[in-house]
C-alpha positions as CSV (number, residue, x, y, z in Angstrom):
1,X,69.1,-79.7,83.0
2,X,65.7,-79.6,82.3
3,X,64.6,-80.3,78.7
4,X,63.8,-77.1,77.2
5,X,60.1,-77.1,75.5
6,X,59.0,-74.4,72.7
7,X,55.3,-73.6,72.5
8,X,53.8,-72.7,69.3
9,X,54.7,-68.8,69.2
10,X,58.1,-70.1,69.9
11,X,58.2,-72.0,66.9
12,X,57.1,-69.8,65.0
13,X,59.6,-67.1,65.9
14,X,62.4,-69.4,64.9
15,X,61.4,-70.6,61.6
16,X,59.0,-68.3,59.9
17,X,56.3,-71.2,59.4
18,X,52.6,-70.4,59.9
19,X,50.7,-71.6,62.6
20,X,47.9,-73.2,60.4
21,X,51.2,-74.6,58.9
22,X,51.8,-76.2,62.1
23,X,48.8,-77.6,62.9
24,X,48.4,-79.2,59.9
25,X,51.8,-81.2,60.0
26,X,50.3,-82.6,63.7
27,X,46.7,-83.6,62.2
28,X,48.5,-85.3,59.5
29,X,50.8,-86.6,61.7
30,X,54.1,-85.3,59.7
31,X,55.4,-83.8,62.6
32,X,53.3,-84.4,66.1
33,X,54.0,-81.7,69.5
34,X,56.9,-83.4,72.1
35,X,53.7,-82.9,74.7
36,X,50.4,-81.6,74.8
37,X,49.2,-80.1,78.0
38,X,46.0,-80.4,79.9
39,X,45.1,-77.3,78.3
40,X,45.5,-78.3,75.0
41,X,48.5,-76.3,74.7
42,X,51.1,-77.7,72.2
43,X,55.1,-78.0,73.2
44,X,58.0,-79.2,70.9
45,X,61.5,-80.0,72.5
46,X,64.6,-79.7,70.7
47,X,64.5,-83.0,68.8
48,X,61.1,-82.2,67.1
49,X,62.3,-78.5,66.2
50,X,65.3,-80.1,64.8
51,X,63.2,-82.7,62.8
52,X,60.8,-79.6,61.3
53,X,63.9,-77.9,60.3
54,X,64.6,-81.0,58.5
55,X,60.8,-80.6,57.0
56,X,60.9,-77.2,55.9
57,X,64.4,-77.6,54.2
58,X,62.8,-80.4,52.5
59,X,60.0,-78.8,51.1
60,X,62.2,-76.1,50.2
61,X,64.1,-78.5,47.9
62,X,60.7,-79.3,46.0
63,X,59.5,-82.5,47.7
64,X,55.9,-83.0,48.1
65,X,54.3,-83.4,51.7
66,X,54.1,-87.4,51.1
67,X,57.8,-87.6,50.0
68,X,58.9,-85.4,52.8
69,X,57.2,-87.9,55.4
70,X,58.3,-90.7,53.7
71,X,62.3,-89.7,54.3
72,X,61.3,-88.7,57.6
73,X,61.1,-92.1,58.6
74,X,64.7,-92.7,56.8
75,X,68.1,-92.9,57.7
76,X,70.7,-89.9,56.9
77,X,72.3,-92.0,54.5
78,X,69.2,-92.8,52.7
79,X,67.9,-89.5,53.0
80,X,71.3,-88.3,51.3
81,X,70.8,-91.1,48.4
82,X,67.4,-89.8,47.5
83,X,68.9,-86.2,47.8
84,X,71.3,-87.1,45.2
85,X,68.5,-88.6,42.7
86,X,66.5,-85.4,43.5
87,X,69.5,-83.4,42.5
88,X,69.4,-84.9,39.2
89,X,65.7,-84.2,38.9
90,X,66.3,-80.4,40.1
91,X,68.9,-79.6,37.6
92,X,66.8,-81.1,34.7
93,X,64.1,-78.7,36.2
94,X,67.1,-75.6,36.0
95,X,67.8,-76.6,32.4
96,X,64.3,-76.3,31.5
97,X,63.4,-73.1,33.1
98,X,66.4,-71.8,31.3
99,X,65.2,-72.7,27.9
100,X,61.3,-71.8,28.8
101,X,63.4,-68.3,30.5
102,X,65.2,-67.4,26.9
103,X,62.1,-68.7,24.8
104,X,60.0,-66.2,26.6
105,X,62.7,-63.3,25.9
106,X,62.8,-64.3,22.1
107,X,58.9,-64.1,21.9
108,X,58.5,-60.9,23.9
109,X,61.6,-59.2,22.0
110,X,59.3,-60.6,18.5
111,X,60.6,-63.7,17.4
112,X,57.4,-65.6,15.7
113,X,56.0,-68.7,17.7
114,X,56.8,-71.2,15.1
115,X,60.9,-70.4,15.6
116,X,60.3,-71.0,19.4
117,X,62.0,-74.1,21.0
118,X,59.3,-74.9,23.6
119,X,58.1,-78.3,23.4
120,X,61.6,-80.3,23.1
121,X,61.1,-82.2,26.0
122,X,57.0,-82.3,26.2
123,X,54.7,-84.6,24.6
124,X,52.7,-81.4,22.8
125,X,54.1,-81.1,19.7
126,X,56.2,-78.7,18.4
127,X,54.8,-75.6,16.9
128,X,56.1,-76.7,13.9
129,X,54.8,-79.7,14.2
130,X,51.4,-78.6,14.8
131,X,51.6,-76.7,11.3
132,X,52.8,-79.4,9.7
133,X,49.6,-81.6,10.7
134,X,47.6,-78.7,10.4
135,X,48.7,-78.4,6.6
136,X,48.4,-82.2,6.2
137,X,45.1,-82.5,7.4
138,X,43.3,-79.8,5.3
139,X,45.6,-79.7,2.2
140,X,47.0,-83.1,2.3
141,X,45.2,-83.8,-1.0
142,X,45.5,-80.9,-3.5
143,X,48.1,-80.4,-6.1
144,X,49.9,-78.2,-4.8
145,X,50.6,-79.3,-1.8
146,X,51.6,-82.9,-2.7
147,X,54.0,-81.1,-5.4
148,X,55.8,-78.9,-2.3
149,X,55.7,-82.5,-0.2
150,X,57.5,-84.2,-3.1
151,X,60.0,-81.5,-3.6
152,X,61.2,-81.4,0.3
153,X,61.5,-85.3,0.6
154,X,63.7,-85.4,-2.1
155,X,65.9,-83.8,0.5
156,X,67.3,-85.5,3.5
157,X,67.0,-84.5,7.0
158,X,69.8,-82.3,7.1
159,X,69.4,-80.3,3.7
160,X,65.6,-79.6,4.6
161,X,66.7,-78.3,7.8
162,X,69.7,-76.3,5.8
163,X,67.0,-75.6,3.1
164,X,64.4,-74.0,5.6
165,X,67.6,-72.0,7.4
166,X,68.3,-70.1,4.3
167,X,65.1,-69.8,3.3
168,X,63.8,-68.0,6.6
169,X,67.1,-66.1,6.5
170,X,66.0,-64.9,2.5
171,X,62.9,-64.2,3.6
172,X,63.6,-61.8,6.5
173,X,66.1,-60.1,4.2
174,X,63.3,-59.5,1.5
175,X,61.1,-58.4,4.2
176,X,63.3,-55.6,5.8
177,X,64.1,-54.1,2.7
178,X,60.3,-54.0,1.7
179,X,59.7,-52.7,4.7
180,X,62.4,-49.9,3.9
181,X,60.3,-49.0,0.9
182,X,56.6,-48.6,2.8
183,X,56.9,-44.8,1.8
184,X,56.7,-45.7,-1.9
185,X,53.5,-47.1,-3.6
186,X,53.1,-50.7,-3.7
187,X,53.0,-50.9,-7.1
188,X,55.9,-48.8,-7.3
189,X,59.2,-50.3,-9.7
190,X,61.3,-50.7,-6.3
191,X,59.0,-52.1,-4.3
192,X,57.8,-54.6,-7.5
193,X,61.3,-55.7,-7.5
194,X,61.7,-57.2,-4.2
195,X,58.3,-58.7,-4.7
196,X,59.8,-60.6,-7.5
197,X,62.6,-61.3,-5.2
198,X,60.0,-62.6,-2.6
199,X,58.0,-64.7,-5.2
200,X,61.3,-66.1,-6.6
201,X,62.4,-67.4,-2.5
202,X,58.9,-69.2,-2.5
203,X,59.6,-70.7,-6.0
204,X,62.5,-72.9,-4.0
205,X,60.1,-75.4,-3.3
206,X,57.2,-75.1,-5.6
207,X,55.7,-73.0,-8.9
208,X,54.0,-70.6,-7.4
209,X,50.8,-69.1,-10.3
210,X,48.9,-65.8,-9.3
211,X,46.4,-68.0,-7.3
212,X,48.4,-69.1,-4.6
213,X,50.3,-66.0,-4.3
214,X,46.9,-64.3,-3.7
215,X,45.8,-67.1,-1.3
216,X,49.3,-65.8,0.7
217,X,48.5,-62.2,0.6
218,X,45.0,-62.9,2.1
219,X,46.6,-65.2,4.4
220,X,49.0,-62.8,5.6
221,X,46.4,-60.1,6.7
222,X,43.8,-62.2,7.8
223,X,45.3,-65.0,10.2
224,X,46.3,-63.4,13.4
225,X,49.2,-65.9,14.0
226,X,51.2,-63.9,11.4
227,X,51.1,-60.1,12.5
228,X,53.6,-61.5,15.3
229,X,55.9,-62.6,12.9
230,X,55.9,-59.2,10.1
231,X,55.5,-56.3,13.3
232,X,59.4,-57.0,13.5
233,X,59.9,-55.9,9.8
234,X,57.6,-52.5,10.0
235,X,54.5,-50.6,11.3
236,X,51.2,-52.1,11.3
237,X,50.2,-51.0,8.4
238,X,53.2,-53.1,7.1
239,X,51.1,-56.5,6.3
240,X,48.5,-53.8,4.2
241,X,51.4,-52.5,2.2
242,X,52.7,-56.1,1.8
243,X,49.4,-57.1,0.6
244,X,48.8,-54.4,-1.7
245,X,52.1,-54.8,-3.1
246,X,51.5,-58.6,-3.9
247,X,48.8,-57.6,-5.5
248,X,49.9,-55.6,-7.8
249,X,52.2,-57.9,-9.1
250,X,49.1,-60.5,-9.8
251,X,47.3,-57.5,-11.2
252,X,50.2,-56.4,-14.3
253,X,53.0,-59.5,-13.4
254,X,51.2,-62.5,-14.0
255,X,48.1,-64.0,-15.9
256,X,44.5,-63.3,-14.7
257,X,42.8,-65.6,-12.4
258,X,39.7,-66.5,-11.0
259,X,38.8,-65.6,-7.2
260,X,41.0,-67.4,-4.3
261,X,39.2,-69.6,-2.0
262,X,41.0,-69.9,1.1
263,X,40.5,-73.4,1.0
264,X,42.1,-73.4,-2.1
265,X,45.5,-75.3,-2.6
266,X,47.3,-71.5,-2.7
267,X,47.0,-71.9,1.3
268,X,48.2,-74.8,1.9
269,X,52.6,-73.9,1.5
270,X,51.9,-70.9,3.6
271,X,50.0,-73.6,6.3
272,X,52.9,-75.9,6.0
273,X,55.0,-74.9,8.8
274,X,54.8,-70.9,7.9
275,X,57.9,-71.8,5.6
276,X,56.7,-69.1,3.4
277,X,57.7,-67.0,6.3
């Protein structure tokens, strides 16, 4: 029986791969035609069909061009051992898509970037992170901020972490029922109570006077990387009513004050880490 040949539209009938595809596996010498004819034509018998199967399935499994030649010129048995390492490598990969998959479904359905859990594995930092430095390199020196870093390292790992929890979970609760007043006026009783509430949360970690709450306020409706965050609690005239209701408790609730700089301390607890949040 005569050895059967496939030309090039044959090939490509069987498998699905391109001709440019093709070609470029003979110029680089990954997988060369059985024969050539005096016409330049290109045939591939059985064996070298069977060995771009082998390619294709390959490349399918993630393995770059190099790899893939590299195994080509292996036995089965060590092919299989580098499969198994690669199966390892793959499922990692899964793992990770998973987490980037339910990451992305958290931010679209609103959760704020700083609760994402994107960089666990990376070497970018952490959102959190990031905050963290950010805070520390502008504010590392002010009063304030050196009195909230000396209040959370008197806590251990574990009770900041618990500490932060119920602080983000007091937070949101103030939030959502502010938000359930937007009809009133901000400087309405009901509404100046759960300001309290809010002022008394951020009092946790550090005395907060009428400068640094006004240094939040501003903060809130002027740093885009917060509207995120609040459009869960109300409209978007939410952060405006929030503002205007924080300060209307500076105006009557506390002693006057001179104008906030934003690179005043007041800043600087709302920069660390979006605690504040």
């Amino acid at each position: 029986m005569k050895t059967p040949y496939f030309t090039v539209k044959d090939i490509i009938q069987i498998t699905g791969i391109t001709k440019r595809a093709l070609h470029y596996y003979d110029k680089t010498d990954l997988l060369k035609p059985s024969k050539v004819a005096d016409n330049g034509y290109r045939f591939y018998d059985q064996e070298a069909l069977g060995n771009l199967q082998m390619i294709l399935l390959f490349k399918e499994m993630n393995f770059s061009l190099k790899d893939i030649a590299d195994m080509m010129k292996l036995s089965k048995d060590e092919q299989k051992e580098i499969l198994r390492e690669h199966r390892s490598t793959l499922v990692q990969r899964k793992q990770k898509l998973e987490t980037i998959i339910s990451q992305l479904d958290k931010y679209v359905d609103g959760t704020d970037i700083v609760h994402l859990n994107m960089f666990g594995d990376s070497p970018i930092l952490s959102i959190q992170e990031q905050y963290d430095s950010e805070a520390k390199l502008v504010y590392g020196d002010t009063e304030k901020y050196q009195e909230f870093e000396t209040n959370v390292n008197r806590l251990s790992a574990e009770e900041q972490q618990q500490s932060y929890q119920q602080f983000s979970l007091n937070m949101e609760k103030v939030f959502r029922k502010l938000a359930q007043h937007q009809d009133q006026s901000p400087a309405s009783v009901e509404v100046q109570k759960y300001i309290r509430e809010w002022k008394s949360c951020l009092e946790t970690f550090m005395v907060c006077d009428a400068e640094i709450l006004t240094c939040i306020a501003e903060v809130y409706v002027t740093d885009r990387r917060y509207s995120g965050f609040f459009a869960q609690f109300g409209d978007e005239d939410f952060l405006r009513f929030l503002y205007e209701a924080i300060m209307a408790w500076v105006k009557d609730g506390s002693p006057k004050m001179k104008k906030c700089s934003f690179q005043s301390y007041g800043t600087s607890f709302l920069r660390e880490s979006k605690k504040l949040l």
